[in-house]
VOGU-589318 format. One record per residue (C-alpha): x, y, z. Coordinates in steps of 0.05 Angstrom, whole numbers, plus 32768, in hexadecimal, padded with zeros to 4 digits. Layout:
VOGU-589318
XYZ...
end
This chain:
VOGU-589318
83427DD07D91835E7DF67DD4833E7E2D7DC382F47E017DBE82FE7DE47DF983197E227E2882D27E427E0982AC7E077E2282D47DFD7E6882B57E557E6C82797E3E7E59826B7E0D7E95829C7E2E7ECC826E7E767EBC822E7E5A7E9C82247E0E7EB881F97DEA7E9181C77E2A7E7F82077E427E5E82087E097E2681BF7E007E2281B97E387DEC81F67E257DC681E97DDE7DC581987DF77DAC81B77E157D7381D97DE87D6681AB7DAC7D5A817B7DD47D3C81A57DED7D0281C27D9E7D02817D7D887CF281767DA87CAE81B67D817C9781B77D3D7CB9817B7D077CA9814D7CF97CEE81217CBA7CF180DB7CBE7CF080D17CB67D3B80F97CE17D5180D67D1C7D1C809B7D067D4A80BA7D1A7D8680DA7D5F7D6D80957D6A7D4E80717D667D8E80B17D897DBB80987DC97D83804F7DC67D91805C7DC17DDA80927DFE7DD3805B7E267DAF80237E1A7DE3805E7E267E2180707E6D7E0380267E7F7DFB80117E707E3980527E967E54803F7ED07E267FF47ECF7E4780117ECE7E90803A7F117E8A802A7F4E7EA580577F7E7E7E80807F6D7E3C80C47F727E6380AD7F327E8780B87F0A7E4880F37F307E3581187EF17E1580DF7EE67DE380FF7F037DA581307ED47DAA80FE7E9E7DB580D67EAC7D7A811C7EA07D4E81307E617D6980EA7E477D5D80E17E617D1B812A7E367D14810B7E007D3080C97DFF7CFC80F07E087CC881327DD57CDA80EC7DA07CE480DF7DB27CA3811C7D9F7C7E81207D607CA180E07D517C9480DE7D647C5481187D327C4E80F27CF77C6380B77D087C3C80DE7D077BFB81047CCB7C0F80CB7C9B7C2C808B7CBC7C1680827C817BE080807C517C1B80377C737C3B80157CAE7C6180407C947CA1808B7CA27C7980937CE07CA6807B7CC87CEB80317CC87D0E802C7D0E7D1C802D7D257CD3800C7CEE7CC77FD17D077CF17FD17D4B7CDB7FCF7D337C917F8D7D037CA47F6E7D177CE57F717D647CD67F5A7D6B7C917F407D257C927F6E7D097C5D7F587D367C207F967D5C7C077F6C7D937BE97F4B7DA97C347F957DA07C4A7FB17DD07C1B7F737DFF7C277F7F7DFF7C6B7FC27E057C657FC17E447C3B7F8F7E627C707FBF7E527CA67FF87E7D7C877FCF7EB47C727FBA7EB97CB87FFC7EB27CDA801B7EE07CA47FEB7F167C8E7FB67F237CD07FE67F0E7D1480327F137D05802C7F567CD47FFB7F777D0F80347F617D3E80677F7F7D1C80447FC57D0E80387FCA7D5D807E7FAC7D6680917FEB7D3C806880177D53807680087D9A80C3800D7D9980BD80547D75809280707DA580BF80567DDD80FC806C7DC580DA80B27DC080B980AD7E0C80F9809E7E21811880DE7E3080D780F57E5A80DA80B67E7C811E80C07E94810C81097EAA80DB80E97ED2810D80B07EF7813E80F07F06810981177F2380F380E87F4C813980D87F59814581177F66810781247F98811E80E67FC180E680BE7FAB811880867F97815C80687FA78199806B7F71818D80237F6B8145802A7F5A815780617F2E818A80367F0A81617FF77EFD812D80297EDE815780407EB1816D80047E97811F7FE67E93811A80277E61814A800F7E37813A7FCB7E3780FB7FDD7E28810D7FF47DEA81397FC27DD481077F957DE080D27FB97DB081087FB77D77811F7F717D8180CA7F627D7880C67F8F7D3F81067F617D1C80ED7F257D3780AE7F267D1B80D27F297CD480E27EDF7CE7809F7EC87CEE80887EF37CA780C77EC87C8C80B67E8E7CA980687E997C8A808A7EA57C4980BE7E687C4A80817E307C6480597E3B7C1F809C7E367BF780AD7DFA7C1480667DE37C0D806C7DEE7BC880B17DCE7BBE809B7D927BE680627D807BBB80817D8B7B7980BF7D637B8D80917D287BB1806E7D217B6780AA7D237B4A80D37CEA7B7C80937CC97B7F807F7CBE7B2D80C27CC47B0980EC7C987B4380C17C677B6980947C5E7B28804F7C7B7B5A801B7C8B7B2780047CD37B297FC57CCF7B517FE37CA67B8E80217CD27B8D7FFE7D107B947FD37CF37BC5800E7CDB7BF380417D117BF2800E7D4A7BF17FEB7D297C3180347D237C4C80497D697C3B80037D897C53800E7D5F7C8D80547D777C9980407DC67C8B80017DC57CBD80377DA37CF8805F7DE17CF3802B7E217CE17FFE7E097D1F80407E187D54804F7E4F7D27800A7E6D7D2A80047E617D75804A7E8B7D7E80337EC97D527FF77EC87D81801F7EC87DBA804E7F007D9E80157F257D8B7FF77F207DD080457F377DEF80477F787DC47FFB7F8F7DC17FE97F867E167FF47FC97E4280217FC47E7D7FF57FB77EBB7FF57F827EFF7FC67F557EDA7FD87F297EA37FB47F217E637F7B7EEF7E827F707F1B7EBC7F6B7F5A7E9C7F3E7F367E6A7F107F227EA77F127F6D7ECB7F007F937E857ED17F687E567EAB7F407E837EA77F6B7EC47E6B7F947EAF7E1F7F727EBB7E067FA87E8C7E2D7F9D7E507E237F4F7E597DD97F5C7E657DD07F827E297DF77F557DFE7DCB7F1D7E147D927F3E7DFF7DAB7F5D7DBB7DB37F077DB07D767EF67DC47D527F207D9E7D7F7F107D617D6B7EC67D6D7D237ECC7D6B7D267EE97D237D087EB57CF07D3C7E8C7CCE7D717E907D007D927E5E7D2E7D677E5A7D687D7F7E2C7D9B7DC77E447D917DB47E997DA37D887E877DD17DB77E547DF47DF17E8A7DF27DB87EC67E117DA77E937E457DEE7E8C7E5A7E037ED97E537DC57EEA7E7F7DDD7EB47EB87E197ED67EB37E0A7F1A7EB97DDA7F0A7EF27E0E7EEC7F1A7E387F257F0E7E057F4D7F2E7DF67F257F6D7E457F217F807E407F6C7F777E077F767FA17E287F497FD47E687F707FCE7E427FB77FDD7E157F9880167E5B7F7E80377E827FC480297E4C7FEB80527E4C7FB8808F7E967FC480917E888014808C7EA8802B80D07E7C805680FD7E908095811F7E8F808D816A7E6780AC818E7E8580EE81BE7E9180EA82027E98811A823A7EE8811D82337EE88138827D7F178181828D7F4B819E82627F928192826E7FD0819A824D7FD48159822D7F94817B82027FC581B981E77FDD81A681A3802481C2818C802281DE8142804381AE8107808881C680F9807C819A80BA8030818F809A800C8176805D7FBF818880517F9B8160801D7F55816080077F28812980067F3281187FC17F7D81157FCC7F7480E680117F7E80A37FDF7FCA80C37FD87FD680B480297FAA807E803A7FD6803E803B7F91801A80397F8780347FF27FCA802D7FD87FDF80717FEA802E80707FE3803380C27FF1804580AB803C807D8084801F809180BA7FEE809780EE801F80C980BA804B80F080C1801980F68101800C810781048053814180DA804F815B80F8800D8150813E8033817A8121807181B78109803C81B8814E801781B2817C804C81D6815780878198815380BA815F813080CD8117815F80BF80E3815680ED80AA812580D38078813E80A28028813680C77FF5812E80977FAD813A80A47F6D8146806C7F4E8185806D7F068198805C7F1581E3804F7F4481D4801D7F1F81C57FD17F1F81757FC37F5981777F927F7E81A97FC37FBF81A47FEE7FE281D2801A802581BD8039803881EE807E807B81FB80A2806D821080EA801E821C80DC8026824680A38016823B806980598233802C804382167FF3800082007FDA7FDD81E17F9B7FB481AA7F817FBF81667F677F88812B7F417F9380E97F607F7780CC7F217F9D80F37EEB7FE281017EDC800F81457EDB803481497E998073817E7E9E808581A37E6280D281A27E6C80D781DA7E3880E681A87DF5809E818A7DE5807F81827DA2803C818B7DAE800881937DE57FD081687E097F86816A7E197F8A81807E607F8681AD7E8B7FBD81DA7E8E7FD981F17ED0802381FB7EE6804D81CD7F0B804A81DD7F57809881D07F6480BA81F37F2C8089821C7F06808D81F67EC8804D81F77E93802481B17E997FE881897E957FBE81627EBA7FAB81297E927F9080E57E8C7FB780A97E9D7FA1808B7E567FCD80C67E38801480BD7E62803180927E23801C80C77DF28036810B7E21807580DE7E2D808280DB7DE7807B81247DD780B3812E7E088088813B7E44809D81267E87805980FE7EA9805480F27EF2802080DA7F257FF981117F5A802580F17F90806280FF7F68804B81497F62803D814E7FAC8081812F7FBD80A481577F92808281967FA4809481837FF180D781717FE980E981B77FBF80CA81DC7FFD80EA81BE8031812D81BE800E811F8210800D81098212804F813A81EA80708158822480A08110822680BF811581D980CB815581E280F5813F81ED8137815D81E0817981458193818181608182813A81A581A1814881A48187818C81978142816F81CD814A813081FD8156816881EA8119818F81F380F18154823B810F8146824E81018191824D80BC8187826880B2814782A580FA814F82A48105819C82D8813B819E82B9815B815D8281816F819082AB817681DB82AD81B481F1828F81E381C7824481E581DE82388203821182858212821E829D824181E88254824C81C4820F824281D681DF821B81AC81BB8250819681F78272816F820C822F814D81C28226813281C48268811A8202826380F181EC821D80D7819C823F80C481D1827580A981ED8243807781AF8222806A818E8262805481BA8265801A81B48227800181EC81FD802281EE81BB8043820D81AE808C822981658077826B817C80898267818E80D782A7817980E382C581B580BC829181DF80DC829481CA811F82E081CF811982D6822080F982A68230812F82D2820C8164830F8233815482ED8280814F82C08276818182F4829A81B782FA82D3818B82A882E5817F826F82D0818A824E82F0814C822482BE8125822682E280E7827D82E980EE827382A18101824E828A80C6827B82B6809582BF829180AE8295825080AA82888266806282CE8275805682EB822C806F82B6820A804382C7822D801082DB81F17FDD829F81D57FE2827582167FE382A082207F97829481DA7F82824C81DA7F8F8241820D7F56827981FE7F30828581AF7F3182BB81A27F0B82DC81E37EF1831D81F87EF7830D823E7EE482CF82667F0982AD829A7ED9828482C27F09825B83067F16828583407F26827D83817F4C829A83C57F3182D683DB7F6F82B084127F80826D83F47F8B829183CC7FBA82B684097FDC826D84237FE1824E83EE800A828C83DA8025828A8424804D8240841F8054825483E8807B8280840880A58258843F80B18227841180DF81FC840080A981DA83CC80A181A883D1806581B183F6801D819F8440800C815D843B7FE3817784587F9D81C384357FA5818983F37FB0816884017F7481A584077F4D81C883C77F63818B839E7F61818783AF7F0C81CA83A57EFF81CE83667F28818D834C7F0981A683607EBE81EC83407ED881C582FF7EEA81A382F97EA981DA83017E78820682C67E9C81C382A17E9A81C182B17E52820A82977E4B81FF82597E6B822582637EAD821F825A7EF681FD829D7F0D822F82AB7F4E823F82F27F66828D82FC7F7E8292832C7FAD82C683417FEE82B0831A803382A3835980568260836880278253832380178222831A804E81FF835C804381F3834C7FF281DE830C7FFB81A2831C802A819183598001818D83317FBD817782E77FD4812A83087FD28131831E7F8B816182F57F6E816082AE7F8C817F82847F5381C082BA7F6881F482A47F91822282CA7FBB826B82B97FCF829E82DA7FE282E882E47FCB830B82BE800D82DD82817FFF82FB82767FBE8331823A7FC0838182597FA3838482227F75834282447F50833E82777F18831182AB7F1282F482CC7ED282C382FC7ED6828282F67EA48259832F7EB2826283667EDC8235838B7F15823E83D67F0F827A83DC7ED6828783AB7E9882A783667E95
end
């Protein structure tokens, strides 16, 4: 008994009343199959299940996306409990009273047994038996196949799906948070298709269980009625089957009207419009179609023998229709053009003066004219928005703020075309469909796609441009689908991250050390101008930038550079000692949580070689000793690719410097550290080996 009521007491302190409404539900619906309710108060259950049915239709109708209605499943068993808990008690009362008259089990059977089939048992049971066959063989068995056939496929779409929230993740298109409540709308996505595809089962049971009891009812009634209250056969069948098709109709109506609705849950497409919009937008939107149907129904009405007035009434109306349709189009058009913005006119702008010189982009994006839709807030665009993003994920990875991306169109470039441009030039460049969608073959597909088949500007990978109609189908062969803005962002954000020593300049240090002055003032006091000038501090920071590093920890560097700045002034000693007291995080970048570092080696005397080449004054490689340590360090590369493992060269800090510039052309997926940057508390094991044998 403590136990029931400490459950309770966490019921209301956690749930309120919400948390005992579902209980308590259960509760009385399972007590109404065993204990005997009154004829007035069947009434009143009767109608709370016809209003219950209509409620969850009309909810059904009013979604835009299945997840909307996510509780339905659920909904569909407690009113399948409900019918069928109505039917036991009513079945009770029947047996009990039906002797007494039609009215034994309250006024609304009562009415379905007369009004509905207008007191004639046989129509009843006729209509009856059509009633289940609908509800069982046409709406809830369609309902489960796409039930079925909808969680499948979105258990199998939902690898490429989550491909698609990491790259976008990953391209600073969207937060963690974002990210996070994506994933789980995945997942409960599918859940949801599988709790449909068991739910429906109920319904199919239910189907099943209303002719049984049907069945049971009448045979009993004839029984109770003739061999107990002495009824003779003709008036017994008369009042228990008009009380037990009365009773049956009550419950398959709300039953029929929630298959419909579950069928209408599990068949609509995601979109912004529920299921009466989109009906509006995409059957009756077209004058044509309505046009031509009204005439395919006149003309079918003027054949001899048919219903006149009835096709020619229903033409009449469909031609109305259609030529309203057109007018408001018409009068949409005519307003469209009177809102067209003209051009003005050019004016004598007076003499040139410096406010008319324009300073190159250090950042740009060129679209073509097909692509303008992508940054034209007007039309929806979100690229704009994308690209602020990638900004700020840029500014969290790499420790600064870029400069702003300017976007302009450009005629020269083809429709579909884009060209983004660092200082002018021109980095990367390709084109994107506004209307269709990339699918990215991540390398485990099963099939391919009517497309057209291109490459993925960002990483190289093998895709597809196809049409939107196809994304669930290239999802579930394992592709990963995005949007032409997604491509574009991504594309942008993998260029900039590569070129982010370029986007360094004075005015973004300047204003990076600004920012630390208020927040560290002593971090900054006294080194610039005193011990180095700005120039040398950008230089070692583009320095680490080049190969791949992020300047998030400027106290450390400040601090390094602070420290040796009396002893040179050399940016490339300065970036090397830099190197060396970020070490840790240099290691952990490649090598995240490993206690032991299985790297590229380099034979002793290769590294006595360049070592003295150094020393000599030297400052590049001898051609053939070039050739030769290019090979091996490519062949090197490849077999720690092949054995799954970080591809870092270990080499001595005196020729670290001069590798890494000589191989970052040839080899960029290499990395290059050096033995001093490697924490004590590491082990090293060497993989492969440049110019001898592991």
């Amino acid at each position: 008994m403590n136990g029931i009521l400490k459950t309770l007491k966490d019921l209301l302190l956690h749930g309120g009343v919400r948390g005992l409404a579902g209980p308590l539900l259960i509760v009385m619906i399972l007590s109404m199959m065993v204990l005997p309710l009154p004829p007035i108060l069947l009434d009143i259950l009767f109608t709370f299940n016809i209003a219950l049915a209509i409620m969850v239709l009309l909810v059904a109708m009013n979604t835009t996306r299945p997840l909307d209605f996510a509780v339905f499943p659920s909904v569909l068993l407690i009113s399948t409990l409900l019918r069928l808990s109505l039917n036991v008690a009513s079945t009770r009362v029947v047996l009990l009273q039906g002797h007494t008259g039609p009215d034994a089990a309250g006024k609304v059977i009562e009415s379905f047994g007369h009004f509905l089939v207008g007191g004639n048992y046989t129509v009843g049971l006729v209509v009856f038996v059509i009633l289940v066959i609908i509800n069982f063989v046409v709406i809830t068995k369609g309902a489960g196949r796409i039930a079925e056939v909808g969680a499948r496929f979105t258990l199998d779409a939902m690898p490429g799906k989550q491909m698609a929230i990491d790259a976008d993740l990953n391209a600073g298109l969207i937060g963690e948070d974002v990210a996070r409540k994506r994933r789980a709308e995945i997942a409960q996505e599918a859940e949801f298709y599988g709790a449909m595809d068991g739910a429906s089962k109920f319904v199919r049971g239910d189907a099943v269980a209303g002719i049984m009891i049907m069945l049971i009812n009448i045979v009993g009634g004839l029984v109770v009625g003739v061999l107990q209250h002495d009824l003779d056969l003709a008036t017994a069948a008369k009042n228990y089957t008009l009380l037990t098709i009365g009773d049956g109709l009550v419950a398959q109506i709300p039953a029929l009207v929630i298959s419909t609705a579950a069928g209408m849950v599990v068949s609509r497409v995601a979109s912004e419009d529920n299921i009466g919009q989109q009906l509006a937008k995409q059957l009756v939107s077209s004058p044509q179609v309505i046009i031509l149907t009204a005439a395919i129904i006149g003309m079918l009405g003027m054949i001899p023998g048919m219903p006149h007035f009835a096709f020619l009434l229903l033409a009449g109306a469909l031609g109305w229709f259609a030529y309203a349709l057109l007018r408001r189009a018409q009068a949409a058009s005519a307003n469209a053009q009177q809102a067209e913005v003209v051009a003005p006119p050019v004016t004598d702008g007076g003499e040139a003066s410096w406010e008319d010189v324009a300073q190159v982009d250090v950042l740009g994006l060129e679209v073509g004219y097909r692509l303008i839709p992508l940054v034209d807030k007007a039309q929806d665009g979100d690229l704009l928005r994308r690209i602020k993003g990638i900004r700020k994920k840029f500014t969290q990875d790499m420790g600064f703020l870029p400069p702003a991306v300017h976007i302009r169109d450009n005629l020269d470039l083809p429709p579909s075309a884009y060209r983004i441009t660092l200082k002018g030039a021109e980095i990367g460049t390709a084109e994107a469909h506004a209307q269709q969608l990339l699918a990215i073959n991540p390398g485990n597909v099963s099939g391919t796609l009517p497309g057209t088949p291109t490459k993925d500007p960002a990483f190289g990978l093998p895709a597809f441009w196809i049409d939107s109609a196809l994304r669930e189908q290239a999802q579930a062969m394992g592709y990963t689908v995005v949007d032409a803005g997604t491509v574009v962002a991504t594309h942008m954000s993998h260029l900039i991250h590569q070129n982010a020593a370029e986007l360094l300049g004075r005015q973004e240090l300047q204003q990076l050390l600004d920012h630390l002055a208020k927040i560290a003032p002593k971090l900054v006091e006294g080194l610039i101008p005193d011990l180095l000038p700005l120039t040398t501090v950008q230089k070692v920071m583009q320095n680490l930038l080049d190969e791949g590093m992020h300047i998030r920890d400027m106290r450390t560097i400040l601090e390094t550079l602070a420290e040796h700045a009396p002893k040179t002034q050399d940016a490339g000693v300065l970036t090397a000692l830099v190197r060396v007291a970020l070490g840790p995080a240099i290691v952990q970048q490649f090598y995240p949580a490993a206690q032991e570092l299985q790297v590229i080696g380099m034979d002793k005397e290769l590294e006595y070689v360049l070592g003295q080449a150094l020393q000599a004054g030297g400052s590049a490689i001898e051609p053939g000793l070039a050739n030769t340590l290019l090979n091996e360090t490519r062949a090197a590369t490849e077999k720690q690719e092949r054995l799954g493992l970080p591809t870092v060269l270990l080499v001595p800090g005196g020729i670290r410097d001069l590798l890494a510039r000589f191989l970052r052309r040839a080899l960029p997926q290499l990395k290059v550290i050096s033995q001093e940057e490697v924490p004590g508390f590491k082990t090293i094991r060497v993989t492969s080996m440049v110019g001898g044998r592991a």
